[in-house]
C-alpha positions in Angstrom: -8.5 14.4 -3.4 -5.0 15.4 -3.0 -3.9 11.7 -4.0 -5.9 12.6 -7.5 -4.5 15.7 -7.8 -0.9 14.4 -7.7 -1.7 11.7 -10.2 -3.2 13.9 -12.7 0.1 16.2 -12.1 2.1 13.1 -13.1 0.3 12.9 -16.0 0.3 15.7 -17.4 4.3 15.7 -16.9 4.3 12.2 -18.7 2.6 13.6 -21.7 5.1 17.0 -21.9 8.4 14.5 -21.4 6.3 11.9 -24.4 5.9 15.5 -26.4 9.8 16.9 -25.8 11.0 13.5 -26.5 9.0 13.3 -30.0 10.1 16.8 -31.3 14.1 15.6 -30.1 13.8 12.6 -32.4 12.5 14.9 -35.4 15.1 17.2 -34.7 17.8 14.6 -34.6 15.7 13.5 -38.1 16.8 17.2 -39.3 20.2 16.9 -38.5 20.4 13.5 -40.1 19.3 14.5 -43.6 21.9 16.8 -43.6 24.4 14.5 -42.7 25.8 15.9 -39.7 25.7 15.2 -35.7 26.2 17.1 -32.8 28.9 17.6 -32.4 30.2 17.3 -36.2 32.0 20.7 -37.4 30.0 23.3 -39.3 33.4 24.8 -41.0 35.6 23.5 -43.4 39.3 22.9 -42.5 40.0 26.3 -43.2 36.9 28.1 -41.2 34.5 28.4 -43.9 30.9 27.3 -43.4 30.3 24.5 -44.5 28.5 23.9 -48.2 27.3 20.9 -48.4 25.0 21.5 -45.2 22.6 24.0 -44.0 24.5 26.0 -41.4 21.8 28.1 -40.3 19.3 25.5 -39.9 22.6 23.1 -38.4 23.3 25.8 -35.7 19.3 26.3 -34.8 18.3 22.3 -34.7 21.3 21.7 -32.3 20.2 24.9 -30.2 17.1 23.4 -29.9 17.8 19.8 -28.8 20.4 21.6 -26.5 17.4 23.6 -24.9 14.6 20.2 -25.1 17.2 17.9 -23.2 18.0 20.4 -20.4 13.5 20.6 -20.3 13.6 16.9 -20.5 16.0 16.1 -17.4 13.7 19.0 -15.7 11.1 17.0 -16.5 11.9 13.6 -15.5 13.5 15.1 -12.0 9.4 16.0 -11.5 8.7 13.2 -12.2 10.4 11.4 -10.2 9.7 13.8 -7.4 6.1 13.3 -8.1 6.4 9.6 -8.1 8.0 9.6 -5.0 5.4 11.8 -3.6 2.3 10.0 -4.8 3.9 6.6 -3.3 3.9 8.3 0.0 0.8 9.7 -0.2 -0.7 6.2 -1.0 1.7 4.5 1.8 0.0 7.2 4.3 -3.4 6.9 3.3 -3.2 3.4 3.0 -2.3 3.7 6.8 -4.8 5.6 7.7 -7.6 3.4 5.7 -6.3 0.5 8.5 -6.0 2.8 11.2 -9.2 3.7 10.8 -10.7 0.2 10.2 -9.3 -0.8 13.3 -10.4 2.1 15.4 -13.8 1.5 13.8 -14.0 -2.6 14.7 -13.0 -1.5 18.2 -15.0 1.7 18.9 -18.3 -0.8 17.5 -17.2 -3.8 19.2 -16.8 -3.8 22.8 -15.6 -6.7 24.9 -18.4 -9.1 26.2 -16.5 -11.6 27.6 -12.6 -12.3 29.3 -10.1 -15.1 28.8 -9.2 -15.8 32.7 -7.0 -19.4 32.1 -5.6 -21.3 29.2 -3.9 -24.5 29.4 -0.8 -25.4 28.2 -0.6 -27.0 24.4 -4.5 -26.9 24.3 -6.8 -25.5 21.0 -6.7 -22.1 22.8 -2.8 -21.9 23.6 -2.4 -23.2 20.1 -4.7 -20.7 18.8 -2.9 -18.0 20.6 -5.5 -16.9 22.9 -3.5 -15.6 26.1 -4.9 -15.0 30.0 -6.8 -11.6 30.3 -7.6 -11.4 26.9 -10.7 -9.4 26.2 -13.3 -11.2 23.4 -15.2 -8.7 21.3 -15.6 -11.4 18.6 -16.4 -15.0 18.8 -17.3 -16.5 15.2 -20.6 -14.7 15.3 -21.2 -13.7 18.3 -20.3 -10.0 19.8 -21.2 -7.3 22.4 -24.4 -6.8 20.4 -25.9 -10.7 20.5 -24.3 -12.1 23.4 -26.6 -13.2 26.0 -24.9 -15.6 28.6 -22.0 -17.9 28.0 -24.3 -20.8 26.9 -23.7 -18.7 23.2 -20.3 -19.6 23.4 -21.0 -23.4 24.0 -23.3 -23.6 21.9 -21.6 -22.4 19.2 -18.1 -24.2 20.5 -20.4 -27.9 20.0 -21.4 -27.1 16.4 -18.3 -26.2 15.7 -15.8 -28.8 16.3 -13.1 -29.4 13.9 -13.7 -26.0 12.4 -12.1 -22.9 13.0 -13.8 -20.5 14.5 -12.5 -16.4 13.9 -11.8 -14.5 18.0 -11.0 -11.0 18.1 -9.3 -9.5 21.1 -8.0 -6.9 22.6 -4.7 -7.0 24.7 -3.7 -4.2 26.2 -4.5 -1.4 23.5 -4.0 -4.1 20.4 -6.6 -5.8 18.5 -5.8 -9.5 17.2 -7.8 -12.2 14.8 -6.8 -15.3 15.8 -8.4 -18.5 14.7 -9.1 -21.2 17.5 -10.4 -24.4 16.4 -12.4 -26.4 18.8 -11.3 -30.8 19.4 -10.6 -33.0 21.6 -7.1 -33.1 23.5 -5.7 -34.0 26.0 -7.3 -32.3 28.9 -10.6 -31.3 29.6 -12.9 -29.2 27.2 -13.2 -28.5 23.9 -11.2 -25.5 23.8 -8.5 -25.8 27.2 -9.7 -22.4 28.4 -12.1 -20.5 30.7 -14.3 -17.5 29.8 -15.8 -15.6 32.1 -18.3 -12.6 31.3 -17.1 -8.8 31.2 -18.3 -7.2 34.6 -21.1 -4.8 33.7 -20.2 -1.7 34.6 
């Protein structure tokens, strides 16, 4: 809410700098069917006003433009400010939306299995998995469907060749990683060994 409440702010600052900046142009439209700048003198050479121009009016456009440009730097320092302050907002919420995601995946998701070995340049050490890794996501399987390990081979034998999506936690991190299952040089499918999460 306060995100929308900022952005409406910034509008209705856009629309007052669009409005100050259309009545500067007519006045600088006044000034210029008389002939005469802003600085242009509004006396003759010997300190007489000016006849050929409208003095008054001269004297009260310029005031004004004075007055709208000092509104309209006001403005766009607000602007700015309010820029600045909606891209933080957005920056923190944004952190927050994937704080909370991740808090979420791992409050609902709890580790049903462990990683207790990985051999070297195998599909698991390629796929990043490391020793005492907790699984709380195997391709499809989770806390919530896993049965026995026969899951996990079962679904490892279907799925050669393919990658298959592991979530872990290690230590008080969560990481995807993407292990696909072949043939290599050792034994196994994957080069790794998964043991159960003790019940507690």
């Amino acid at each position: 809410m306060a995100m929308e409440g900022a952005k409406d702010a910034l509008l209705t600052l856009m629309k007052k700098k669009e409005s100050i900046e259309e009545e500067i142009n007519s006045l600088f439209a006044v000034l210029k069917s008389q002939n005469i700048g802003m600085s242009d003198p509004v006396v003759d050479s010997e300190g007489y006003p000016r006849s050929d121009i409208d003095v008054y009016l001269v004297r009260q456009t310029r005031q004004r433009i004075i007055c709208l440009q000092n509104d309209h730097k006001e403005v766009m320092k607000q602007i700015e400010a309010g820029l600045y302050s909606l891209h933080a907002e957005q920056k923190e919420s944004n952190s927050n939306l994937l704080q909370s995601t991740q808090s979420q995946d791992t409050e609902s998701l709890s580790p049903f299995a462990k990683v207790n070995c990985v051999d070297l340049n195998s599909p698991a050490d390629n796929a990043g998995l490391h020793i005492d890794d907790k699984i709380i996501q195997f391709g499809s399987i989770t806390s919530k469907n896993f049965v026995d390990l026969s899951n996990v081979a079962s679904l490892v034998q279907h799925s050669v060749g393919r990658p298959i999506h592991v979530k872990v936690i290690r230590g008080t991190r969560v990481f995807n990683l993407s292990l696909t299952p072949g043939t290599w040089s050792g034994k196994g499918l994957l080069g790794c060994n998964i043991v159960p999460m003790e019940k507690k």
